[in-house]
Backbone as a printed PyTorch tensor [residue, N CA C, xyz], in Angstrom:
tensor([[[ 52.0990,  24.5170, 146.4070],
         [ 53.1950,  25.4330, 146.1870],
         [ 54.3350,  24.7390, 145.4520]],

        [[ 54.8510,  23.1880, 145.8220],
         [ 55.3430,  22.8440, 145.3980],
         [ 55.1340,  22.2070, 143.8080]],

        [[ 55.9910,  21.8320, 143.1180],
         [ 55.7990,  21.0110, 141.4750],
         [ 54.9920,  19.6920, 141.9730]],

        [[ 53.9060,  19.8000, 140.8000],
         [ 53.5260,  18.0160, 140.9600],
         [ 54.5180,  17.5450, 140.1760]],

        [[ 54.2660,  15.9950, 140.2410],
         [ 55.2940,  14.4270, 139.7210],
         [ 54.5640,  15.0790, 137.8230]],

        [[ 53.2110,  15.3060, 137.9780],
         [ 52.6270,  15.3460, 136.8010],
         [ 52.8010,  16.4510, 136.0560]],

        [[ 53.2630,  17.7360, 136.8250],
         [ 53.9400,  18.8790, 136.0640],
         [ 55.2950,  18.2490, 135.5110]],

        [[ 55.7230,  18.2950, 136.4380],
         [ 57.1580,  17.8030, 136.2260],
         [ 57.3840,  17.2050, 135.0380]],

        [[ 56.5750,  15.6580, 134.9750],
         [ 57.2450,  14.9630, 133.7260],
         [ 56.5940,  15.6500, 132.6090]],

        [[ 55.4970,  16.5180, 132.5860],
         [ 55.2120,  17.3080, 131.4660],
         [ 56.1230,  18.2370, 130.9460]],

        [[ 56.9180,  19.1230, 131.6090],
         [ 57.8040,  19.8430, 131.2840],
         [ 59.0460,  19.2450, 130.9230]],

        [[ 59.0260,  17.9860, 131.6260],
         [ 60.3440,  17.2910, 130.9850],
         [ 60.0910,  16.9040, 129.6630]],

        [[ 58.7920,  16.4590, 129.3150],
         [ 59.0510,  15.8900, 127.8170],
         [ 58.5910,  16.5610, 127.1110]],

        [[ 58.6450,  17.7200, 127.6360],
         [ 58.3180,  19.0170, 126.3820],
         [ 59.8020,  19.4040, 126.0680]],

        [[ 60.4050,  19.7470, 127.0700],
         [ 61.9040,  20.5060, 126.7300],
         [ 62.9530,  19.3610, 126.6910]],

        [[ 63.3260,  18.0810, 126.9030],
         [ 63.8510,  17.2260, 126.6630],
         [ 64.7380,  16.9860, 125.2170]],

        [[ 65.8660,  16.7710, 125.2510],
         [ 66.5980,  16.7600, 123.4520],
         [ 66.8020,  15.1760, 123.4900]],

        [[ 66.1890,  14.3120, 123.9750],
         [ 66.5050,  13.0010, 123.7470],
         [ 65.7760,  12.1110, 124.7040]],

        [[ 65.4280,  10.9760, 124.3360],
         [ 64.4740,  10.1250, 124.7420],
         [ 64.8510,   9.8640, 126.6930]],

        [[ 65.9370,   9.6890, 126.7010],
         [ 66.6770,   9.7100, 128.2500],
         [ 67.0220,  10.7290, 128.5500]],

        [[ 66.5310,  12.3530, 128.4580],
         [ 67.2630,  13.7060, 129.2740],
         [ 66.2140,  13.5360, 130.1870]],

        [[ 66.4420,  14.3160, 131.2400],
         [ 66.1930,  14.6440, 132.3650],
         [ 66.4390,  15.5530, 133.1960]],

        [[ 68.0120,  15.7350, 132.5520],
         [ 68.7980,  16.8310, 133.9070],
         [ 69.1600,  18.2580, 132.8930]],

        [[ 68.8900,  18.0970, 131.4720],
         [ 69.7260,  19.0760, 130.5320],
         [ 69.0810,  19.9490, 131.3300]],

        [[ 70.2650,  21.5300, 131.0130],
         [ 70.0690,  22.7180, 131.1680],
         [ 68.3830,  23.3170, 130.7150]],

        [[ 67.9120,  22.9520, 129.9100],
         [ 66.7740,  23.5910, 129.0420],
         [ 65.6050,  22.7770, 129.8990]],

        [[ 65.6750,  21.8890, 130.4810],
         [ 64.6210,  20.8150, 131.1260],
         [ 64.6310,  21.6680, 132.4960]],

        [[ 65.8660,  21.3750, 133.1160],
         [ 66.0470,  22.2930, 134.6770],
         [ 65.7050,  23.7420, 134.6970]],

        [[ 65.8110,  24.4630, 133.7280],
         [ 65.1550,  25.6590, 133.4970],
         [ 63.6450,  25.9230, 133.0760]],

        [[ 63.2900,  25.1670, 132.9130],
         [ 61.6390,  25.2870, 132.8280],
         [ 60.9860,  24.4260, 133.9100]],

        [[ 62.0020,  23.3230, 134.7530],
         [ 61.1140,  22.8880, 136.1090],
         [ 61.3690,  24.2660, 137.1050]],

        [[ 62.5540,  24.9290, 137.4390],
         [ 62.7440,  25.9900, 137.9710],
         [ 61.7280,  27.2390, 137.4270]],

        [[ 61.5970,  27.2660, 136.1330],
         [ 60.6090,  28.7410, 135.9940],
         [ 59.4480,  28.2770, 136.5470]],

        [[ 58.7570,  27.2670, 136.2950],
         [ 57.4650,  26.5830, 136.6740],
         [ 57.7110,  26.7770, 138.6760]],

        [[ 58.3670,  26.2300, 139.1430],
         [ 58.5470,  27.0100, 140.8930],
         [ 58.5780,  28.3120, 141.2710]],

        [[ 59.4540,  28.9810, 140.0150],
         [ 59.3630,  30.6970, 140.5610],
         [ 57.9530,  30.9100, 140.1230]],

        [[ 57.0020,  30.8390, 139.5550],
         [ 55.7790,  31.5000, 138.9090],
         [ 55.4020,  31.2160, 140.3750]],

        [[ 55.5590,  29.6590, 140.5270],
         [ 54.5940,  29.1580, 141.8960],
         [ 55.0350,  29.9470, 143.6850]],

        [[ 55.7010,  30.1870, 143.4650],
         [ 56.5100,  30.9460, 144.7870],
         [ 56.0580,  32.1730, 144.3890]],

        [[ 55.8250,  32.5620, 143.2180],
         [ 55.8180,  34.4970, 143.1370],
         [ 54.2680,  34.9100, 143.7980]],

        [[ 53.1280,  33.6390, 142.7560],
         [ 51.9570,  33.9580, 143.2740],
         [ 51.2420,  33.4900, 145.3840]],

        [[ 52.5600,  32.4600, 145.4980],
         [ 52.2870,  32.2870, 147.3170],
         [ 52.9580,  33.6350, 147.7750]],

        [[ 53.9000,  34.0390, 146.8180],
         [ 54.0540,  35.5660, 147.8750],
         [ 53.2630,  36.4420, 147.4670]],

        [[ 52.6360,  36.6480, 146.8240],
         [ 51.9270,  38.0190, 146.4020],
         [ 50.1020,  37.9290, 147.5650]],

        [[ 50.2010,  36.5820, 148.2090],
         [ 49.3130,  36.3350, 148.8500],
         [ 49.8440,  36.3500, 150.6050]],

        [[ 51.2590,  36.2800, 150.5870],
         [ 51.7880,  35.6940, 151.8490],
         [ 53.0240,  36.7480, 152.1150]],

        [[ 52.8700,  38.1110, 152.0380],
         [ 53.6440,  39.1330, 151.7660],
         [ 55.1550,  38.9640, 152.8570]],

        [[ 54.6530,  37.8900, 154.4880],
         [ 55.5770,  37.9630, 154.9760],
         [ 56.6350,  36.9730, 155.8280]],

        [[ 56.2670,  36.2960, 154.5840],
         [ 56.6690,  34.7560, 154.2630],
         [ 58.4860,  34.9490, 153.6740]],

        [[ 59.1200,  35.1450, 154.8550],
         [ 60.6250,  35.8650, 154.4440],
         [ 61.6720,  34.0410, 153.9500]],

        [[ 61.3590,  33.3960, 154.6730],
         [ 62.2840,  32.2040, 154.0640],
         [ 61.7360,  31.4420, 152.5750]],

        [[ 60.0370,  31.8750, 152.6920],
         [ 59.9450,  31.2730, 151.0730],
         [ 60.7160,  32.6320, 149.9490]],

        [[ 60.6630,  33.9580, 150.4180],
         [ 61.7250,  34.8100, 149.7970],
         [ 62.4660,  34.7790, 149.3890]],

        [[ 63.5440,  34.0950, 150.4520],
         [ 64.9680,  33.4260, 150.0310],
         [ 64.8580,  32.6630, 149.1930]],

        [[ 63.9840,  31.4730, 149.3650],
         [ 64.2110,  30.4520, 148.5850],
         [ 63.9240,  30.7520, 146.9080]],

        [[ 63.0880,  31.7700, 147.0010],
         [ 62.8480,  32.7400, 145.4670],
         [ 64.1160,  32.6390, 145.2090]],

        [[ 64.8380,  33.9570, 145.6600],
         [ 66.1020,  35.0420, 145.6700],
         [ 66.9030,  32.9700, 144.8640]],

        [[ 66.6150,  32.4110, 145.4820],
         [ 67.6590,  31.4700, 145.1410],
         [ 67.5240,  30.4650, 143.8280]],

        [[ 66.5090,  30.2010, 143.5040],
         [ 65.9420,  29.7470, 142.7220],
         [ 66.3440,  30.5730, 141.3390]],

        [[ 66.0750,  31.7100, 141.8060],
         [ 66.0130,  32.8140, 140.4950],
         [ 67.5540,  33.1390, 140.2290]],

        [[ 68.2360,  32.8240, 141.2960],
         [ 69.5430,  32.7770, 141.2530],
         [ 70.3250,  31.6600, 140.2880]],

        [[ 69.4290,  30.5970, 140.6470],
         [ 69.8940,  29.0840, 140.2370],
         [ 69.7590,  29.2090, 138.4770]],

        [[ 68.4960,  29.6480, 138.4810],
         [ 67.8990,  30.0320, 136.6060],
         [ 68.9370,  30.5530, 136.0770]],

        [[ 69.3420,  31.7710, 136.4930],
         [ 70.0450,  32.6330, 135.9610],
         [ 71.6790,  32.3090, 135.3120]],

        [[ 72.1330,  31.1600, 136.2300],
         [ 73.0870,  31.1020, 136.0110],
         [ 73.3170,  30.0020, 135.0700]],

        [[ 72.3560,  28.8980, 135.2020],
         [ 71.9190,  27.7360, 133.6780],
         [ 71.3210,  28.6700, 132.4370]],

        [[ 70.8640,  29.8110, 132.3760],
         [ 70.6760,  30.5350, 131.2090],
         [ 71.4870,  31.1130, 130.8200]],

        [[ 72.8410,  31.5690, 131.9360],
         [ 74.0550,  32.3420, 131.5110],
         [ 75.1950,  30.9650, 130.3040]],

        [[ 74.7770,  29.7360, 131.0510],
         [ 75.4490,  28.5560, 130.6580],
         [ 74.9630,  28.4380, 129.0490]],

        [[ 73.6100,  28.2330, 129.1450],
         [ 73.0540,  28.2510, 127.2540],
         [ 73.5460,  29.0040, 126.8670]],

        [[ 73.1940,  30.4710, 127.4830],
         [ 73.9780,  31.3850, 126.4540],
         [ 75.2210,  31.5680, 125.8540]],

        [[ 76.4260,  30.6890, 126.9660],
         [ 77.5900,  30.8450, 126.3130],
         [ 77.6970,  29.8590, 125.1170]],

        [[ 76.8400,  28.2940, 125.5720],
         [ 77.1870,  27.5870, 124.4810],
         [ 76.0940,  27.2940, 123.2800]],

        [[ 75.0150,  28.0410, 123.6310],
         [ 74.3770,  27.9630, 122.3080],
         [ 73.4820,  28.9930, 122.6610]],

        [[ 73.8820,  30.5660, 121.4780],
         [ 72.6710,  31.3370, 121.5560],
         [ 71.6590,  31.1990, 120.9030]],

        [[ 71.3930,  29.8500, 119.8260],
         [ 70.0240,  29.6670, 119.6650],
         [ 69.5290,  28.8450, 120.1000]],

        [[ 69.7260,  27.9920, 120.9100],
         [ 69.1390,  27.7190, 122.2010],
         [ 69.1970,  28.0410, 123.2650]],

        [[ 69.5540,  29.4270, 123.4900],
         [ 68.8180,  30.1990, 124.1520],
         [ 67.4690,  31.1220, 123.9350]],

        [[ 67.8870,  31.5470, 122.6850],
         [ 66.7400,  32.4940, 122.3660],
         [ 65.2190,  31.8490, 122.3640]],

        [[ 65.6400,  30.5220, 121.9290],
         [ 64.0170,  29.6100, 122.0180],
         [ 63.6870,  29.2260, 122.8580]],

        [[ 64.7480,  29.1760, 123.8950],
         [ 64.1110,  28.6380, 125.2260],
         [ 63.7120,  29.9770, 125.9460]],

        [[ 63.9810,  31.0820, 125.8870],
         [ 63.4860,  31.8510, 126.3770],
         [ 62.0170,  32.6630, 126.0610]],

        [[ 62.2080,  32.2940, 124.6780],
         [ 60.9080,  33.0940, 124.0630],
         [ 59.4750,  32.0020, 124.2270]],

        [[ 59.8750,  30.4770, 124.3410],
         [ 59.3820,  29.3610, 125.0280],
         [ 59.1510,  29.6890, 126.2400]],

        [[ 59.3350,  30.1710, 127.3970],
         [ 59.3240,  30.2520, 128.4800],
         [ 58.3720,  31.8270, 128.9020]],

        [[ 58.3630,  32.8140, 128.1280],
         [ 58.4120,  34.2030, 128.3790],
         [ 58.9550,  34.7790, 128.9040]],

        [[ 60.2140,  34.6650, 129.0920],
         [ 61.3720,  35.1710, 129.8890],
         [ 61.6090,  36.6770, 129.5930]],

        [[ 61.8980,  37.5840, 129.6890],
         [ 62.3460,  39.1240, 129.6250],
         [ 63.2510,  38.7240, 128.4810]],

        [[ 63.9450,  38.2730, 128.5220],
         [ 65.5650,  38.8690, 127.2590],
         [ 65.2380,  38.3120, 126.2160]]])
């Protein structure tokens, strides 16, 4: 349910803008989408699994508000990270 070490650094050095990122907005948003996919399909199996819920509700919370952040300071890096990701917008 949780990220492997080996997802992880894959997604980091895919979305990464420099040889040392780690924490950018665009990196933390694709280790976070990669957990919500993984939480959506343990609930669609575990219908009454109410604290991994929350931890959705929060997660998706957490996304939302680092994508509100790209968007203010760069809408074309947003649009690629989203259309990168398959995000709705």
């Amino acid at each position: 349910m949780s990220i492997t070490a080996e997802k992880k650094t894959e997604l980091i050095s895919e979305f990464k803008k420099s040889d040392n990122d780690s924490g950018s907005p665009e990196v933390q948003i694709a280790v976070l989408s990669h957990r919500i996919a993984n939480l959506t399909e343990h609930l669609r199996s575990n219908m009454k699994d109410h604290s991994s819920r929350r931890g959705l509700l929060t997660l998706v919370a957490r996304r939302r508000s680092l994508l509100n952040y790209v968007k203010k300071n760069s809408e074309d890096t947003y649009k690629s990270l989203v259309e990168k990701l398959g995000l709705r917008k």
